[in-house]
C-alpha positions as CSV (number, residue, x, y, z in Angstrom):
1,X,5.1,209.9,63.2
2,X,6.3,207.9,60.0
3,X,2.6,206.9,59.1
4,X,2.4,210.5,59.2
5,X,5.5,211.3,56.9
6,X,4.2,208.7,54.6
7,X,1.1,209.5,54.2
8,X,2.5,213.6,53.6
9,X,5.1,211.5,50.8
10,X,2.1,210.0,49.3
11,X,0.3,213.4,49.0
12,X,2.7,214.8,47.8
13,X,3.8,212.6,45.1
14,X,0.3,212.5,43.9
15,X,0.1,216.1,43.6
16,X,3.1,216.5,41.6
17,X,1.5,213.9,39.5
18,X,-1.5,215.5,38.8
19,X,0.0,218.9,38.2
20,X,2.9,217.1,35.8
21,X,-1.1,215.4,33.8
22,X,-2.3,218.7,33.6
23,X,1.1,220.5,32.2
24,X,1.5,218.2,30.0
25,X,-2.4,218.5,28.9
26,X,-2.0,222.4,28.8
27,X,1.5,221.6,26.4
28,X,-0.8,218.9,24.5
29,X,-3.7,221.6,24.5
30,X,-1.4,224.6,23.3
31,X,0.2,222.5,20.8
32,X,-3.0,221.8,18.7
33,X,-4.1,225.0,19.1
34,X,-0.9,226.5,17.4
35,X,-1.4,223.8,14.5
36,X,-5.1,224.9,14.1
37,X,-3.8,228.6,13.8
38,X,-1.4,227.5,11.3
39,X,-3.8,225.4,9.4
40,X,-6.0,228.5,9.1
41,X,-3.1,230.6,8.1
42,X,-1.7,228.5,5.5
43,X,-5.7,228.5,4.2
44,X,-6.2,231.6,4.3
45,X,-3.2,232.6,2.1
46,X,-4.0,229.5,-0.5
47,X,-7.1,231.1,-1.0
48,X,-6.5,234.7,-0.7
49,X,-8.9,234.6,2.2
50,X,-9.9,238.2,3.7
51,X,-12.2,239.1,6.4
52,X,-13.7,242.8,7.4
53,X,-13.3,242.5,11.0
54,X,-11.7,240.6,13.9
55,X,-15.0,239.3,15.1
56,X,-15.2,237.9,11.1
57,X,-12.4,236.2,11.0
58,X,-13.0,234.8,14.7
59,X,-16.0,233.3,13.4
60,X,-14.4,231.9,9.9
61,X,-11.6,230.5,12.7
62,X,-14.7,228.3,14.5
63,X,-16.2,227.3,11.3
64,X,-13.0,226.1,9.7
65,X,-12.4,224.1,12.9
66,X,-15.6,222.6,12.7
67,X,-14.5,221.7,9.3
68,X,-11.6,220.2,10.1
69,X,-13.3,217.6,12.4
70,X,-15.4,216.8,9.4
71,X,-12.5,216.0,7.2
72,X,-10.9,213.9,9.7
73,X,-14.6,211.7,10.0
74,X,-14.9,211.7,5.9
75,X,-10.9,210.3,5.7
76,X,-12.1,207.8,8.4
77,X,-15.5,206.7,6.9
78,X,-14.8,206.6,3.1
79,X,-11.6,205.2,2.0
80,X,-12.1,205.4,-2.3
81,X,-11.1,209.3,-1.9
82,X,-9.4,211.6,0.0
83,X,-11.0,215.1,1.8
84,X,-9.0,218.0,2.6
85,X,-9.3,221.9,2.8
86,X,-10.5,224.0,-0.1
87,X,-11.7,227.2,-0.4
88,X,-14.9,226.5,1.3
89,X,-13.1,225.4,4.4
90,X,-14.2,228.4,5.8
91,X,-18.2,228.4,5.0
92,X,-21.1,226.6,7.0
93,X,-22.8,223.8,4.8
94,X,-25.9,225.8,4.5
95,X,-23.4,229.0,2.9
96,X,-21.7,226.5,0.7
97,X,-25.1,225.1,-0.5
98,X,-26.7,228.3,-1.3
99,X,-23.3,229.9,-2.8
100,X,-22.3,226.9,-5.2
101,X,-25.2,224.9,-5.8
102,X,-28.1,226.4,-7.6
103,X,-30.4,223.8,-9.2
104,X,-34.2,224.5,-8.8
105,X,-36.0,221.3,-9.9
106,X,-39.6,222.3,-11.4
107,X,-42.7,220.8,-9.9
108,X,-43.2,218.4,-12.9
109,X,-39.5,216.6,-13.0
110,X,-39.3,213.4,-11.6
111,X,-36.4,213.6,-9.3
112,X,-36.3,210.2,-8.1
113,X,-33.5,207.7,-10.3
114,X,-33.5,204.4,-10.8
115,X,-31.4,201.2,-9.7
116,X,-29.6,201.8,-12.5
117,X,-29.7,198.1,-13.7
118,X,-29.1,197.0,-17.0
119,X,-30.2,194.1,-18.9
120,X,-27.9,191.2,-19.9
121,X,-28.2,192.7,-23.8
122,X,-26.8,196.1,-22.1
123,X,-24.1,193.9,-20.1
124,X,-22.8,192.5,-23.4
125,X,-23.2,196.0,-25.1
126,X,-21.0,197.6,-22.1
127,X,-18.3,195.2,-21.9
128,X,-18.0,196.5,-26.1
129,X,-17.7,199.9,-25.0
130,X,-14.3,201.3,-24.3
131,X,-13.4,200.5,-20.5
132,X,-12.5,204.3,-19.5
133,X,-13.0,207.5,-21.8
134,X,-12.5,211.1,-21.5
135,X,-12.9,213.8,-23.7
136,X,-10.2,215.8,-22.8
137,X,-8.1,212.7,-24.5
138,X,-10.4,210.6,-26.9
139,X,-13.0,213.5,-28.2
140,X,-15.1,213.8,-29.7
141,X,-14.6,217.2,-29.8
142,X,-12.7,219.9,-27.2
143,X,-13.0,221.1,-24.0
144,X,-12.9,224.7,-22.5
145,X,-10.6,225.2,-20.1
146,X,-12.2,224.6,-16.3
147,X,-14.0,227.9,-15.4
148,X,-15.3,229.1,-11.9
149,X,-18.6,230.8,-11.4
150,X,-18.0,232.3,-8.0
151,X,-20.3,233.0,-5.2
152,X,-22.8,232.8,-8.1
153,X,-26.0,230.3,-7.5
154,X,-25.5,229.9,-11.8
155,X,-24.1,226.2,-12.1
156,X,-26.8,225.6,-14.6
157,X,-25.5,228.3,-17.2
158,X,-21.9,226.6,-17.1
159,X,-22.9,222.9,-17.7
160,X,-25.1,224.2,-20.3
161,X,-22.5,226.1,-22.0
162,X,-19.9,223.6,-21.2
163,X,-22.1,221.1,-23.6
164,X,-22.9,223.6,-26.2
165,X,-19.0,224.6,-26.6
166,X,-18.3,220.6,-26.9
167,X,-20.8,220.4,-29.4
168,X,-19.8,223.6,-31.3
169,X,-16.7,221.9,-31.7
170,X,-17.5,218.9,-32.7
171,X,-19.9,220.6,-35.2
172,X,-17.1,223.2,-36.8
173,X,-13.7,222.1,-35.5
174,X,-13.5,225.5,-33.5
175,X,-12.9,225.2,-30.0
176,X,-15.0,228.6,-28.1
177,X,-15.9,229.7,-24.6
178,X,-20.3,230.9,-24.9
179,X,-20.9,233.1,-22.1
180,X,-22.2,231.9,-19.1
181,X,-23.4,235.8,-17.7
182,X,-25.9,235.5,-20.8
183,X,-28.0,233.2,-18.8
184,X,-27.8,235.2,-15.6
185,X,-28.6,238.1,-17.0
186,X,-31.3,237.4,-19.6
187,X,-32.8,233.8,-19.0
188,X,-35.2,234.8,-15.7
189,X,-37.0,237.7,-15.1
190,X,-35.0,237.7,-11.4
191,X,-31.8,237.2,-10.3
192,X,-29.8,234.6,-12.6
193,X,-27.1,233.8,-9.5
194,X,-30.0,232.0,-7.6
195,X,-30.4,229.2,-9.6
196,X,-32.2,227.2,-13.2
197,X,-32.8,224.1,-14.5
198,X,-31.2,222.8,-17.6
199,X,-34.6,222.7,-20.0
200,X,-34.6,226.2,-19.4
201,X,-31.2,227.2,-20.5
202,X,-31.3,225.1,-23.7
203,X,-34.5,226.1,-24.6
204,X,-33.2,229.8,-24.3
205,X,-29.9,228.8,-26.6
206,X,-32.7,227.5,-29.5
207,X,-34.9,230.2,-28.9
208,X,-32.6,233.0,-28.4
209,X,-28.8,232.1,-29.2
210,X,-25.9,232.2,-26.7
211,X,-23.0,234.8,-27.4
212,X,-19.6,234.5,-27.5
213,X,-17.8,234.6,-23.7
214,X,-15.4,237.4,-24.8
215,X,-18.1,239.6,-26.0
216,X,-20.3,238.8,-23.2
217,X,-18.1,238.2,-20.0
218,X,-18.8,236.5,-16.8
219,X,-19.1,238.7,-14.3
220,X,-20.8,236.7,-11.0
221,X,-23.4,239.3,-10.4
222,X,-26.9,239.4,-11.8
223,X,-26.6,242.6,-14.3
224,X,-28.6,243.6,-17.8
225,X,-29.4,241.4,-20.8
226,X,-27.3,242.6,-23.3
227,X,-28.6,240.0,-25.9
228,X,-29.7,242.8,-28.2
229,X,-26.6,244.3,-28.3
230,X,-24.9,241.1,-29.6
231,X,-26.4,241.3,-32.9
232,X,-26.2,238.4,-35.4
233,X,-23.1,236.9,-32.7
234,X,-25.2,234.5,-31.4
235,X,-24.9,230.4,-31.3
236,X,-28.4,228.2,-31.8
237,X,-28.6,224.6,-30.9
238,X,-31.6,222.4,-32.7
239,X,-32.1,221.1,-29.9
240,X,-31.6,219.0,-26.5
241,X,-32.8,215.4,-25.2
242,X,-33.0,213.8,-21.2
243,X,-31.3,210.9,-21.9
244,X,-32.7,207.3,-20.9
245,X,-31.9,206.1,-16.8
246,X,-29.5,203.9,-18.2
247,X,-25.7,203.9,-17.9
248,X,-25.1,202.2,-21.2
249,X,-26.6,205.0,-23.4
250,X,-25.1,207.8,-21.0
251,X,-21.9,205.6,-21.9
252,X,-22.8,205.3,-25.6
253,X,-24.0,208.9,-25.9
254,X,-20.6,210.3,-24.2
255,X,-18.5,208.2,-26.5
256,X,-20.6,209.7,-30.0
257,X,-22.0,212.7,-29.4
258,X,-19.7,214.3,-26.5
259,X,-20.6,216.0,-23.3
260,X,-23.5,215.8,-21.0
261,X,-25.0,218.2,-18.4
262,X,-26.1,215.7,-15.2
263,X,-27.7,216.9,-11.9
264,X,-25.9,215.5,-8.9
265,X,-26.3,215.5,-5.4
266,X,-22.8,217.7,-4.6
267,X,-24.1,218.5,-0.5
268,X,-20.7,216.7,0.5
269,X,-18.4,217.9,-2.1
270,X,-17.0,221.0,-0.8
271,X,-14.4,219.0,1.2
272,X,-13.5,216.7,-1.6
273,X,-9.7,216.9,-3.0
274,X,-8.8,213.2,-5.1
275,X,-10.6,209.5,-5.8
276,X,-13.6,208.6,-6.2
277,X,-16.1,210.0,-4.5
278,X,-19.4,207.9,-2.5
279,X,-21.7,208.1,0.1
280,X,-22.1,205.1,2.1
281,X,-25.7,204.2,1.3
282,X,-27.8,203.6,-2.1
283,X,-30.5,205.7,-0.5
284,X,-31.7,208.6,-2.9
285,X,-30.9,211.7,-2.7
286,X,-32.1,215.1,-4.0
287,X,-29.7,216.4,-6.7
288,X,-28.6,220.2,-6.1
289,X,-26.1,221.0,-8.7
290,X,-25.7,221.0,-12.0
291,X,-22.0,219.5,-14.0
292,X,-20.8,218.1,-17.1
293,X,-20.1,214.4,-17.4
294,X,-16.7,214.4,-19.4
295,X,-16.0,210.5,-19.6
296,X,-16.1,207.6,-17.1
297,X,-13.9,204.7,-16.2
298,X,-14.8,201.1,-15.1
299,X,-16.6,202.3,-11.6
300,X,-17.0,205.6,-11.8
301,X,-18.0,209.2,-13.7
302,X,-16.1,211.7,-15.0
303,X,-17.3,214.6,-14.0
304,X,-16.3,218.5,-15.2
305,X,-17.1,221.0,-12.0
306,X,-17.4,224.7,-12.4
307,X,-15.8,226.0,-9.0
308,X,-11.9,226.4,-10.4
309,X,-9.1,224.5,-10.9
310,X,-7.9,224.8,-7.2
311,X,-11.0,222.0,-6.6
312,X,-10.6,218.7,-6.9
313,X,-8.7,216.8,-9.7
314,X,-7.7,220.3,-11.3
315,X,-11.4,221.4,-11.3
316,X,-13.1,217.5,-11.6
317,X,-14.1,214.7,-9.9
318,X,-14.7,210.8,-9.9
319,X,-18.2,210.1,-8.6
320,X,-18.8,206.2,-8.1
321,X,-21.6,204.8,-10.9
322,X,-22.8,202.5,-8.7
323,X,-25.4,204.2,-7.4
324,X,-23.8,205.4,-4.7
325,X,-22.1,208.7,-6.3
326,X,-25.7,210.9,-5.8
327,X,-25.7,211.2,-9.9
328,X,-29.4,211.6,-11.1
329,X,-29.2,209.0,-13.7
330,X,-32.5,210.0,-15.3
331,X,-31.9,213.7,-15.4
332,X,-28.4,213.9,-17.7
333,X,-29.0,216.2,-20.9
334,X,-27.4,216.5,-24.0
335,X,-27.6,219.3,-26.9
336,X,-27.4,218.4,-30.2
C-alpha cells in the first residue's frame, strides 16, 4: 500500500512538473510574441507603414519576422557594423532587390574587379594622401542634400546627378539639385524605374543636357520627357572617365576632382543601420546598385546612398576597402 502511495506521489509530482515546463513555455512563448507585435508596431509607425487588407499586413507581419532573425545572425556574424530595422524590414530580399537596386550591366562591361593591390610606389603615394576625407567637410565642392528615389529601380539617375551637381559646383561655386526624373523619363525608350547603367546617363547629360530638379521634379513613376519643354535650362558635362582598378587614384581623384558614381554589390544592405559594412569573404560579387563615393577613411568608403536619410548614417554608409565591402573597384565613374 505505500509502494503504491509513492509511486501515485511520484506521478504526481512529475505531472505538476511538466504542466509548471509547459506554463511557463506558453508565458515564455506569449511573451515574445507580444514583443514581436510591438516591434512591428513601433515599425510600422517609424515608417508610416500601411497595408490594404488584413491578410497584407498578416503577411508583412511573417516577413518582418523573418527579418528579424536575419538581423539577429548579421549582429552575430559581423561585428564592424551594426543591423537593425529600416524601412525595408517589411519586404522579401527579392522585393527589396528589384525596388531599390536597378543597375543593368551591358553585355560588354567587365564586371569582375581586381585584388585591389597596389604597388609599393602607390603605398608611398597613399600614406601622402590625407588619412580620411569627405566632401561634405573638405570639398572640393558641395553636396545636395541626401535624396530618396522611392520604389523607383532609378539609382543610376541619382549617382549620376549626385556627381554632376558636385561638379557643377565645383565649376561655378553654385550649389544645385539636376533632376533625377529627367533620366527616367527621357533616357530609355521604356520604363526609366527599372534600371541603367552609368555610360548611359552621362552620355545623355553631354548629348542632351540635364535640367534643373525644381523645373523638372522627381516624381518615382516613369512619365513624359519633358526635355523639350526645358528650353535652353539645361546643364552639359564634356565628359566622363572609368577610373583605373586602383584605390590610390579613386583616392586621388576624390580628393581633386570631387565625387564619384561606383557600382556596388548592396544585396545585404537593406538591414544595415551604423559601421562599416563587410561580407565575410573576398569572393566577387555581382554589383547591383549604383552610389556616390563621397570620401573614405583609413579602411573604408564613404559612400552617399539615395534611399533617405532614415537609412544608415543619415542616408550613408561605410563599406570596408579591403576588398571585402562588394565595391566594383573597376567600374567607379567620374564627370568632368
Amino acid at each position: 500500500m505505500k509502494q503504491q502511495l509513492k509511486s501515485i506521489l511520484y506521478i504526481l509530482l512529475f505531472l505538476a512538473f511538466v504542466l509548471g515546463q509547459d506554463k511557463q513555455q506558453s508565458f515564455s512563448d506569449f511573451g515574445k510574441k507580444h514583443l514581436q507585435q510591438q516591434s512591428f508596431l513601433d515599425f510600422k509607425k517609424s515608417f508610416a507603414k500601411k497595408y490594404n487588407s488584413q491578410e497584407h499586413e498578416l503577411f508583412r507581419f511573417n516577413v518582418f519576422l523573418e527579418n528579424l532573425k536575419e538581423i539577429e545572425r548579421l549582429n552575430k556574424e559581423i561585428t564592424t557594423a551594426k543591423f537593425d530595422v529600416t524601412q525595408f524590414s517589411d519586404y522579401t530580399k527579392e522585393e527589396f532587390l528589384k525596388l531599390h537596386t536597378g543597375v543593368i550591366i551591358p553585355q560588354e562591361v567587365e564586371t569582375s574587379s581586381s585584388s585591389q593591390s597596389n604597388s609599393d610606389q602607390d603605398e608611398r603615394k597613399l600614406q601622402s594622401l590625407p588619412l580620411d576625407w569627405d566632401i561634405r567637410v573638405n570639398g572640393p565642392g558641395k553636396l545636395q542634400a541626401v535624396k530618396n528615389q522611392g520604389n523607383c529601380a532609378c539609382d543610376t539617375a541619382f549617382s549620376t546627378s549626385a556627381t554632376v551637381e558636385n561638379l557643377y559646383s565645383i565649376k561655378t561655386g553654385t550649389n544645385v539639385s539636376f533632376s533625377e526624373q529627367q533620366f527616367v523619363d527621357c533616357l530609355y525608350k521604356r520604363d526609366g524605374c527599372q534600371g541603367g547603367w552609368f555610360s548611359e546617363a552621362y552620355n545623355f547629360v553631354i548629348n542632351t543636357g540635364i535640367a534643373l530638379g525644381s523645373m523638372y521634379p522627381y516624381k518615382q513613376v516613369y512619365g513624359t520627357c519633358k526635355t523639350l519643354e526645358m528650353g535652353n535650362n539645361l546643364y552639359k558635362i564634356s565628359g566622363f572617365k572609368n577610373l583605373p582598378d586602383n584605390i590610390l587614384q579613386i583616392k586621388q581623384s576624390i580628393v581633386k576632382y570631387g565625387a564619384v558614381a561606383a557600382c556596388v554589390d548592396a544585396s545585404g544592405w537593406d538591414k544595415y543601420k551604423i559601421g562599416i559594412y563587410s561580407i565575410r569573404t573576398t569572393a566577387k560579387t555581382q554589383c547591383n546598385h549604383a552610389v556616390t563615393i563621397i570620401g573614405y577613411g583609413p579602411d573604408y568608403w564613404l559612400i552617399r546612398n539615395s534611399w533617405g536619410t532614415q537609412w544608415g548614417e543619415s542616408g550613408h554608409i561605410r563599406v570596408a576597402s579591403n576588398g571585402t565591402g562588394g565595391i566594383s573597384t573597376n567600374l567607379v565613374f567620374q564627370p568632368f
